[in-house]
BAVOKE-172774 format. One record per residue (C-alpha): residue number from 1; residue in three letters; z, x, y. Coordinates in Angstrom, 1 decimal, m for minus. Example, Ala and Ser with C-alpha at 12.3 -4.5 7.8 and 13.67 -1.06 7.14 Angstrom:
  num  residuo      pz      px      py
    1      Ala     7.8    12.3    m4.5
    2      Ser     7.1    13.7    m1.1
//
This chain:
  num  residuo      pz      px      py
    1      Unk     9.6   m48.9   m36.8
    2      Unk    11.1   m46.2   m34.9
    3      Unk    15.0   m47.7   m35.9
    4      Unk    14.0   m47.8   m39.5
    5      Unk    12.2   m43.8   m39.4
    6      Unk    16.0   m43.0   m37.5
    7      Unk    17.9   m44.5   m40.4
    8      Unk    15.8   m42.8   m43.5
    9      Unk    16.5   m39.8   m41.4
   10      Unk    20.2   m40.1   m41.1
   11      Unk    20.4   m41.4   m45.2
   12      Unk    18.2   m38.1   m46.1
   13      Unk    20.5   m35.8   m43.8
   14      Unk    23.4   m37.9   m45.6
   15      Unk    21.9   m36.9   m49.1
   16      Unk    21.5   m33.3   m48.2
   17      Unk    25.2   m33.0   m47.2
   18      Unk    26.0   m34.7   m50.4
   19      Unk    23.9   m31.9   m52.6
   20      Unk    25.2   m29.3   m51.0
   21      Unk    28.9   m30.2   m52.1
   22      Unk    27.9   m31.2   m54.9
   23      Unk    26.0   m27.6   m55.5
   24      Unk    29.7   m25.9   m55.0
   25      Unk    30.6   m26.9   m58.2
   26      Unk    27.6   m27.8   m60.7
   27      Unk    27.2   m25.8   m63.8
   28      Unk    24.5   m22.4   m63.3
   29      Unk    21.7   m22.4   m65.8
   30      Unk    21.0   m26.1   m66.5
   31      Unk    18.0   m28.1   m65.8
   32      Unk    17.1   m29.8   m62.5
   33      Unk    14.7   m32.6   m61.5
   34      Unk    13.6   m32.6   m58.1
   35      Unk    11.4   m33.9   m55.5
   36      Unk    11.2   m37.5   m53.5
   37      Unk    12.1   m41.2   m54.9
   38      Unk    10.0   m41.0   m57.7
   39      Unk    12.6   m38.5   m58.9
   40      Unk    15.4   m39.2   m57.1
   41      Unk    15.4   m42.8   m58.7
   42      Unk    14.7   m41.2   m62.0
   43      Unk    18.4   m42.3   m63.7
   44      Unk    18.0   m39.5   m65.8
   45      Unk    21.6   m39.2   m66.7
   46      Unk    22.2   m43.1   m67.9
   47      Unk    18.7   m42.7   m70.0
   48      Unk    20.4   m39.9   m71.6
   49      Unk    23.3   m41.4   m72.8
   50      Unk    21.8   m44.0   m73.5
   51      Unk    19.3   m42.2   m76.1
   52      Unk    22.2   m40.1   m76.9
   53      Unk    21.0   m36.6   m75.4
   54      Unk    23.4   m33.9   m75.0
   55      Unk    21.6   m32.3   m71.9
   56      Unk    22.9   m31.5   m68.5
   57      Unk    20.3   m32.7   m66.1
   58      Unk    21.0   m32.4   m62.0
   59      Unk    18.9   m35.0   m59.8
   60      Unk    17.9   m33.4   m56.2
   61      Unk    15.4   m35.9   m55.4
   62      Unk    15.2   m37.6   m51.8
   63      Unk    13.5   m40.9   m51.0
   64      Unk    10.6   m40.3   m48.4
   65      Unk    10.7   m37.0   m48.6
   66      Unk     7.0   m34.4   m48.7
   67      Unk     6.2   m31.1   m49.7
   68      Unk     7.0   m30.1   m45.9
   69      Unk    10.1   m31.5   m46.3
   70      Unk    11.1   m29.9   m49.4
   71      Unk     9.6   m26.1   m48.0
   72      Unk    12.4   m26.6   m45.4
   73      Unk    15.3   m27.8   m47.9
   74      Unk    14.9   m25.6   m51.1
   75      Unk    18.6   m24.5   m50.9
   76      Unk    19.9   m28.2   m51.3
   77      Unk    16.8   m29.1   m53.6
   78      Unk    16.4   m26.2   m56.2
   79      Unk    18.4   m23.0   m55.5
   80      Unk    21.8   m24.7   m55.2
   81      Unk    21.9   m25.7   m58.6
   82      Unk    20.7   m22.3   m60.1
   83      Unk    18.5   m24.0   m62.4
   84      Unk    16.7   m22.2   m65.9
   85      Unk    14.5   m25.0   m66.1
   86      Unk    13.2   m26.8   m63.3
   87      Unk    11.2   m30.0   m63.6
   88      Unk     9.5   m30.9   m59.8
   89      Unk     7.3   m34.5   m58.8
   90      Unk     6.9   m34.0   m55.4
   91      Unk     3.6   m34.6   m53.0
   92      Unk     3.1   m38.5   m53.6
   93      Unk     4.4   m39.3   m49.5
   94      Unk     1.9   m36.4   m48.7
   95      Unk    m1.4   m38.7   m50.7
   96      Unk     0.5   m41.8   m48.9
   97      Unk     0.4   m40.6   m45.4
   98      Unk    m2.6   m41.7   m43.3
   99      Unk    m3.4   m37.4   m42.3
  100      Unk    m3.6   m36.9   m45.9
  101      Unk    m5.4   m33.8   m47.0
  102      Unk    m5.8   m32.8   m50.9
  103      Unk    m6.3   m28.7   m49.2
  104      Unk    m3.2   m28.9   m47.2
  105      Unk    m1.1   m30.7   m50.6
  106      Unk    m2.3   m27.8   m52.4
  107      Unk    m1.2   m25.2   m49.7
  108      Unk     2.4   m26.4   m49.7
  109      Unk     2.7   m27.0   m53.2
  110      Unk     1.8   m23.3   m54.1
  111      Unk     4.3   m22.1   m51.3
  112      Unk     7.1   m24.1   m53.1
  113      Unk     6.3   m22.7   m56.4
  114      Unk     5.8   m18.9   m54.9
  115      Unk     9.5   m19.1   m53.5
  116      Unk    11.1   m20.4   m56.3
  117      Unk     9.3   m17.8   m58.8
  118      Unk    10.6   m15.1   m55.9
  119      Unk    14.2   m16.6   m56.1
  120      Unk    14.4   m17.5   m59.6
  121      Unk    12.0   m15.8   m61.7
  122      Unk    13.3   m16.3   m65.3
  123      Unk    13.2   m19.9   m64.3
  124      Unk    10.7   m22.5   m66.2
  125      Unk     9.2   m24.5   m63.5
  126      Unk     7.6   m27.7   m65.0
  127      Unk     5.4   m30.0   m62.3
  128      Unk     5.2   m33.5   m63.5
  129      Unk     1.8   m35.8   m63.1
  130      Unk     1.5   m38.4   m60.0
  131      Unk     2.4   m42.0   m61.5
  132      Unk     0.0   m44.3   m60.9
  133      Unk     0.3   m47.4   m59.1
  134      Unk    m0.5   m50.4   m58.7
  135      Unk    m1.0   m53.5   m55.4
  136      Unk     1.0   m55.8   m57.0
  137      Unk     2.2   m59.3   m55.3
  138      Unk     4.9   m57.5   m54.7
  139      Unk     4.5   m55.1   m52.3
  140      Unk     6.9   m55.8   m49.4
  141      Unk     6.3   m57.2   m45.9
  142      Unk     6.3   m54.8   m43.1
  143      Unk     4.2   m51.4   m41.5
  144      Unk     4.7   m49.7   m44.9
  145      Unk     3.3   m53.2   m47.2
  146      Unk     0.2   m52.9   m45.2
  147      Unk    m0.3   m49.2   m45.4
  148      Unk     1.4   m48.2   m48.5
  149      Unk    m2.0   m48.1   m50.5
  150      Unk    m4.6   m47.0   m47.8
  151      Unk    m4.7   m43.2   m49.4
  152      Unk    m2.3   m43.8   m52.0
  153      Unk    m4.9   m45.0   m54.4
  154      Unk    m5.0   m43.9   m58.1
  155      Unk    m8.4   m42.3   m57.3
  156      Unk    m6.2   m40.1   m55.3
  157      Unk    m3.4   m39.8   m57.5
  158      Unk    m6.3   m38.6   m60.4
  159      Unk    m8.2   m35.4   m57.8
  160      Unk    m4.3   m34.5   m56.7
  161      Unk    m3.6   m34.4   m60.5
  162      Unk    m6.2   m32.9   m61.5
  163      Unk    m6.0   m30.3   m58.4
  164      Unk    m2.3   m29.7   m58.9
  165      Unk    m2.8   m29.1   m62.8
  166      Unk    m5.5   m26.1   m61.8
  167      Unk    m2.9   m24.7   m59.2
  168      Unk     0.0   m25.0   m61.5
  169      Unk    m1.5   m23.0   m64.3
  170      Unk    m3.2   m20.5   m61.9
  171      Unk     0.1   m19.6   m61.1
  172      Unk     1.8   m19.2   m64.5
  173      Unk     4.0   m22.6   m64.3
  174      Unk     3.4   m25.3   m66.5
  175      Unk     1.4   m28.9   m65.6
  176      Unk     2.6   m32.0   m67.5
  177      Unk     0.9   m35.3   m67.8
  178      Unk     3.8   m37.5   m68.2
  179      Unk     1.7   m40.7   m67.9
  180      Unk     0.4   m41.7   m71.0
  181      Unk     2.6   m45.4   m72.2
  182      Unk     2.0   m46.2   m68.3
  183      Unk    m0.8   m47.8   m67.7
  184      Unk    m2.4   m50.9   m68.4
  185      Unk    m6.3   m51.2   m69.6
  186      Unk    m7.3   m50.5   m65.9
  187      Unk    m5.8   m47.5   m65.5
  188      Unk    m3.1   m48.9   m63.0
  189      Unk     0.7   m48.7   m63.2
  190      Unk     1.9   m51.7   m65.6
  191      Unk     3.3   m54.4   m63.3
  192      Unk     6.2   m54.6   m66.2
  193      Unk     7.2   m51.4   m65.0
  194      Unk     7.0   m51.3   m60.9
  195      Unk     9.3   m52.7   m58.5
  196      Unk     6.6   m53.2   m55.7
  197      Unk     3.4   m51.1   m57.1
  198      Unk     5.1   m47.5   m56.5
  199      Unk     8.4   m47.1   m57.4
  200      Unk     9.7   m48.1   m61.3
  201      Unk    12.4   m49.6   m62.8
  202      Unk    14.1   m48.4   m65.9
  203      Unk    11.7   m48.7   m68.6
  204      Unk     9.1   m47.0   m67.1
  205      Unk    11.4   m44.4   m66.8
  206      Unk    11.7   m44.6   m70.4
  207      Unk     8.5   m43.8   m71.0
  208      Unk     8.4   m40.7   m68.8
  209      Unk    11.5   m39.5   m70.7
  210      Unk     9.8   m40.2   m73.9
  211      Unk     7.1   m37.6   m72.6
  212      Unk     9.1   m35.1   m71.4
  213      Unk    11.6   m35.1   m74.4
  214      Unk     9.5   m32.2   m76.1
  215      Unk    10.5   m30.2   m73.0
  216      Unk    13.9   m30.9   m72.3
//
């Protein structure tokens, strides 16, 4: 276990390096999704194309990373880019991690939001809903199959959501449900959509892009 936490390590220290070059040379003012694999596997850019979009979307997301992680990476993850509009999913590794804590969430997720309205304050900042999920047959073998859904539960996901969505527009920013074409008749993440219960392959991306086209 320990191997495989040095190697994410190294590959999220390899992804940083890569954002910060690739921030030396991006176009200021565009829009930026952001936050862990949920966005970072968002292929935003091939979806647009492929609906034929004429938006300039930047993807900072890292696999396996929190909102501590984030707090101590905002240059490579938001400020880099110089975003106007800023689109963040960010906290599901937080409801996943056996010390979970809905208060502490909260805590970091308003710190993130206070520095980028302090550094970027014309910026729209746009937090996106939790997916849900769903224990499929497919969840892999391993430590992380047999703990991947002890907190990460869509009872969670629904009080985070529900907590984030208060916090969000206590704080001026705006909460959006990007769910709805996701689920199946018991609420859970369709399994037509989910690689192994969490993460999604490219038509349930679709969907989310379908709900966040009115935005973009």
């Amino acid at each position: 276990m320990d191997l495989l936490r040095e190697q994410m390590k190294r590959e999220q220290e390899d992804k940083l390096e890569r954002y910060r070059i690739l921030n030396r040379n991006v176009r200021k003012g565009e829009t930026l999704f952001t936050g862990s694999s949920l966005m970072e596997q968002f292929p935003i850019n091939e979806l647009l194309m492929t609906n034929d979009m004429r938006q300039v979307i930047y993807n900072r997301g890292i696999g396996g990373f929190t909102t501590t992680d984030m707090l101590q990476h905002m240059e490579e993850m938001v400020f880099g880019t110089e975003p106007s509009r800023i689109f963040i999913n960010i906290g599901t590794n937080d409801i996943g991690n056996p010390a979970y804590r809905l208060e502490d969430l909260l805590e970091r997720y308003a710190r993130i939001l206070s520095i980028i309205q302090e550094r970027l304050p014309e910026a729209e900042i746009y937090v996106m809903a939790y997916y849900p999920v769903n224990e499929t047959d497919k969840i892999p073998d391993g430590e992380w199959g047999k703990t991947a859904f002890v907190t990460r539960t869509n009872e969670n996901i629904t009080f985070a959501n529900d907590a984030v969505e208060k916090l969000v527009k206590r704080m001026g920013c705006r909460f959006i449900n990007v769910n709805e074409g996701l689920t199946d008749e018991d609420g859970k993440l369709k399994k037509e959509f989910t690689i192994e219960g969490i993460h999604m392959y490219a038509n349930g991306y679709q969907v989310v892009l379908d709900n966040l086209k009115q935005y973009l």
